[in-house]
C-alpha positions in Angstrom: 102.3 76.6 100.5 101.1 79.1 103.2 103.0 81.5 105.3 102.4 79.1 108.2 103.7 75.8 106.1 106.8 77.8 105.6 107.9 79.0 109.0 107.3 75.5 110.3 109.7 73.8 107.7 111.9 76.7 108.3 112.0 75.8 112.1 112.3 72.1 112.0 115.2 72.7 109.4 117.1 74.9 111.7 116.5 72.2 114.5 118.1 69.5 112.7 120.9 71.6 111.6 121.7 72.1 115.1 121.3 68.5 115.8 123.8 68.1 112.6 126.1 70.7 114.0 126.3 69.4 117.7 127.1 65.9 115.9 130.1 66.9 113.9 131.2 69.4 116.8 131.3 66.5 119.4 134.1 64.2 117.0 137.0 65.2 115.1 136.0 62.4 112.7 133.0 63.9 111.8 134.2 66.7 110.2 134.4 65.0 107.0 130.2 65.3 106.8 129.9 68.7 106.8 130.4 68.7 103.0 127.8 66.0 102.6 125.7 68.0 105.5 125.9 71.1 103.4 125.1 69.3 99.9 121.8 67.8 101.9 120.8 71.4 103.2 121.3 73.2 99.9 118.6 70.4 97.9 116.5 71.1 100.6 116.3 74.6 100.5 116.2 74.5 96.5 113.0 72.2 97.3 111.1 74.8 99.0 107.8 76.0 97.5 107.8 79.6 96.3 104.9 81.7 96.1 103.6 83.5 92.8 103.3 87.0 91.8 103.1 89.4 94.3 99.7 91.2 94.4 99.4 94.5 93.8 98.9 96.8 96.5 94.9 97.7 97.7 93.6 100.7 96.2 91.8 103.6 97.9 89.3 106.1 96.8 90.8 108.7 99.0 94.4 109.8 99.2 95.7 110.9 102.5 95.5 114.4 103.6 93.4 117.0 105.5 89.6 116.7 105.3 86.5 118.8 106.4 84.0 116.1 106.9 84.1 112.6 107.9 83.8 110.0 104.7 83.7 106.1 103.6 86.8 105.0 102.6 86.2 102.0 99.8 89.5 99.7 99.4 89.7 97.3 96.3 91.7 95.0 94.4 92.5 94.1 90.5 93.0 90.9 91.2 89.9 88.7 91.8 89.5 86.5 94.5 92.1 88.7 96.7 91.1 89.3 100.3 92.2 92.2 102.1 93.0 93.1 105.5 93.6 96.5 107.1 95.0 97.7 110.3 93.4 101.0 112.4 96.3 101.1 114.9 99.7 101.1 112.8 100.6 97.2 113.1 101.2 95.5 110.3 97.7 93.9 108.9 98.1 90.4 109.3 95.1 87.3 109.1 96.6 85.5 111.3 95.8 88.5 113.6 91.7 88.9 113.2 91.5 87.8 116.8 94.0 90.5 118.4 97.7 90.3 120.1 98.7 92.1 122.9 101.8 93.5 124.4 102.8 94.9 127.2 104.5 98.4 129.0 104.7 100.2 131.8 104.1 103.8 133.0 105.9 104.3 136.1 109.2 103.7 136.8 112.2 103.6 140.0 113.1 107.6 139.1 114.5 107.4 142.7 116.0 104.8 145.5 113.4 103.4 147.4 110.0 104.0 144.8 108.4 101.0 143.7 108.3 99.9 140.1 105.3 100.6 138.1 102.5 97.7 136.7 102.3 96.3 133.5 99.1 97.3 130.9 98.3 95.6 127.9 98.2 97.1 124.7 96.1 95.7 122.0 96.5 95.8 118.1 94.0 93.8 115.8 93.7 93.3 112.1 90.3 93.3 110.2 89.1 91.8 107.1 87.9 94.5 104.6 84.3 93.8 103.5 82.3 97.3 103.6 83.6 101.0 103.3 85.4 102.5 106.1 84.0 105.5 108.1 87.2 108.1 108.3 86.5 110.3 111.1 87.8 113.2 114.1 89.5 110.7 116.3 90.1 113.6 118.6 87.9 113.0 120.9 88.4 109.4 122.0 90.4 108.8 124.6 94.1 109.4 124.3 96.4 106.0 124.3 99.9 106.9 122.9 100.2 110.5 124.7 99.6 108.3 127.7 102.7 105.9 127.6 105.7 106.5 129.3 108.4 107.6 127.2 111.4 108.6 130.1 112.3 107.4 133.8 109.6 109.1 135.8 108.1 107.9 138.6 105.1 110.3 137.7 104.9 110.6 134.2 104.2 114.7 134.4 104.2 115.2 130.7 100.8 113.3 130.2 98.4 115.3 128.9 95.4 115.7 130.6 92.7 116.7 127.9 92.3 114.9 124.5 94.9 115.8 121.7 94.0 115.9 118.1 94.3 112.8 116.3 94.8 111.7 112.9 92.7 108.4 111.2 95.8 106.3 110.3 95.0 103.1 108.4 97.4 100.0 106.6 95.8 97.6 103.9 97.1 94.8 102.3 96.4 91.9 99.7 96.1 88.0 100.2 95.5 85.3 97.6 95.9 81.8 98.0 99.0 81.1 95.8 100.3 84.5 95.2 102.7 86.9 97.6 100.7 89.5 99.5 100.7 92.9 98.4 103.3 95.8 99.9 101.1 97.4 102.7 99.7 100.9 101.6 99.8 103.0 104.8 97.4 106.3 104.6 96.7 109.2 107.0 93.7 111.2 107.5 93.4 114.5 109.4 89.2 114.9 109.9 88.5 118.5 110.9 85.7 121.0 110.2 88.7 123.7 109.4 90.6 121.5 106.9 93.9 122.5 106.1 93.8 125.8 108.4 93.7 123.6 111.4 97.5 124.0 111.1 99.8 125.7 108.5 102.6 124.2 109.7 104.4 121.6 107.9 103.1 118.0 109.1 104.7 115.2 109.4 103.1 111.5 110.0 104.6 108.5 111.3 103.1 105.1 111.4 104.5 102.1 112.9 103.5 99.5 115.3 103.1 101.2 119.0 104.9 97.7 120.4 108.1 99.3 118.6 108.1 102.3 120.7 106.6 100.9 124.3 106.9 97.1 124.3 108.7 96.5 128.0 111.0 94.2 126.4 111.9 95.2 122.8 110.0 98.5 122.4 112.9 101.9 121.9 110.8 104.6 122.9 110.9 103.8 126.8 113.1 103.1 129.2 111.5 99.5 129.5 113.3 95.9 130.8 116.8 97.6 130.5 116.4 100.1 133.0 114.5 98.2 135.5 117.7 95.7 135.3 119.5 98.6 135.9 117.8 100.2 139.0 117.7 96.4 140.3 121.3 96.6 140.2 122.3 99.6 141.7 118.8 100.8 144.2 121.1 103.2 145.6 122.1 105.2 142.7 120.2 108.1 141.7 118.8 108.7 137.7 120.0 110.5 134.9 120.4 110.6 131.3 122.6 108.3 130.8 121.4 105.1 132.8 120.7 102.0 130.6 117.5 101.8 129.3 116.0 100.4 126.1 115.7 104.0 124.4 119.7 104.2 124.8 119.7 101.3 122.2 121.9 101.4 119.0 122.5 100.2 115.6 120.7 98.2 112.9 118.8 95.4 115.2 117.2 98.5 116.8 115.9 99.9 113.4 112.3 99.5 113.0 109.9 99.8 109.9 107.8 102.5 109.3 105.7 105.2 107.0 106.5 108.8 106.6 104.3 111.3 105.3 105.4 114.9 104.8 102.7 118.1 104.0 104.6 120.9 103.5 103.0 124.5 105.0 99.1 125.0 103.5 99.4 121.5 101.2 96.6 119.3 101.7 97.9 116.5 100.7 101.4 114.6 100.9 104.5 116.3 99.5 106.4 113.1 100.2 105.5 109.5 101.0 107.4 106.1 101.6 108.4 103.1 103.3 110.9 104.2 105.8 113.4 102.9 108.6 113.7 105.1 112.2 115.8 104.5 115.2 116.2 107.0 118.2 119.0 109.2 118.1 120.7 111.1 120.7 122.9 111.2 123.7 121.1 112.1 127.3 118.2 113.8 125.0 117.4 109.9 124.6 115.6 110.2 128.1 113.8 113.4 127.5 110.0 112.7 127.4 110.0 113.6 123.3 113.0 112.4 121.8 114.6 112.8 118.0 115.0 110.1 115.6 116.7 109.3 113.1 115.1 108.6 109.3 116.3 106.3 107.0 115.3 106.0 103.5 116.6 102.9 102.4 116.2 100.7 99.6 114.9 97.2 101.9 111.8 99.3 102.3 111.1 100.1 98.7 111.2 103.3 96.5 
């Protein structure tokens, strides 16, 4: 049964336990079905179609790290017949997704009474079907999208940089088979420069996750997004500061997203340390600060 199949039966089975719920909830004398309500729900769920194995994860012919010279990347899989997809802009590949999704954000915001509220952009993230090797290159000269979303309550967002910035090549892969369970998605990171390693002895640290989790107007936690605009709409008379509701102020586990760290410590060219991670913005008033510190989370829901 596909993905698809199964969130559909998953829907229509909440609906009619709603419709089950509201029935017993209206009459005292229907209390007595919940047992038989529950028996019904639990053959159900036992009836559900379970995938196979899980596929094993795509291989590539280059690990990540810091290269000299642009290259083809090849991806593969051991198990014949498996497609697989790959990602270019940190979302999560997806082939139900070959034909893009959008979301959307906002750079300008009511910093003070009176200023207008800023449009909304679209940002795009698309999925591709792997079918020839990949050409890893310097990024750094394309034109820069994530140093160019708003991250704090500015009216004029005056930490935008106004040259290009260097850029890495991030890429995620994963494997579909009719019948089986996809893969774990293998995020990697590229750093394309004629210098190599010497570009920067610092340590390096990479990040991937979807850009919708950080700027998304409505869910993103990286901006002050649909919570401060409620805010100013509330109170046009008060002016900003740190602590004014906005999305990046919010807390807990439902504001934990997904996500891939990669750590080179100072002069390695490859990854000291990489996994499957969890992040979530931490802070008090340094929450509104244009860069802002998060917390890492190594937990075992995102594997070893």
């Amino acid at each position: 049964m596909s993905c698809r199949k199964i969130i559909n039966f998953i829907k229509n089975l909440t609906r009619s336990i709603k419709e089950n719920i509201g029935n017993i909830k209206s009459s005292r004398e229907n209390y007595s079905t919940v047992p038989r309500l529950i028996f019904f729900l639990l053959l159900t769920v036992t009836a559900v179609p379970v995938f196979g194995d899980q596929l094993n994860p795509p291989s590539f012919s280059h690990p990540s790290g810091f290269y000299q010279q642009e290259f083809r990347l090849l991806l593969s899989s051991g198990t014949p017949g498996a497609t697989i997809y790959y990602t270019l802009d940190g979302s999560e590949p997806d082939p139900e997704n070959l034909q893009g999704s959008t979301f959307r954000y906002k750079n300008r915001w009511p910093e003070h009474p009176g200023q207008s509220t800023g449009d909304f952009f679209n940002g795009h993230y698309f999925t591709y079907k792997y079918s020839q090797p990949i050409r890893v290159y310097d990024r750094s000269y394309k034109v820069n999208s994530v140093s160019r979303k708003s991250s704090a309550p500015n009216h004029s967002p005056w930490y935008f940089p106004s040259a290009p910035v260097s850029k890495a090549f991030l890429i995620r892969a994963k494997a579909y088979k009719e019948g089986y369970s996809p893969s774990v998605t293998v995020s990697r990171t590229y750093f394309i420069d004629p210098e190599g390693r010497s570009m920067n002895q610092l340590p390096v640290i990479s990040i991937i996750t979807p850009e919708k989790y950080l700027f998304d107007y409505d869910d993103g936690i990286y901006t002050p997004g649909v919570d401060f605009d409620t805010w100013r709409e509330e109170n046009p008379g008060l002016s900003t500061d740190g602590g004014r509701p906005a999305n990046y102020h919010r807390r807990g586990a439902e504001w934990e997203y997904p996500a891939h760290l990669s750590f080179w410590d100072a002069g390695s060219v490859h990854p000291d340390l990489a996994q499957d991670i969890g992040f979530r913005v931490h802070g008090g008033w340094s929450r509104s600060f244009p860069m802002k510190s998060l917390r890492l989370y190594a937990r075992s829901i995102y594997g070893n």
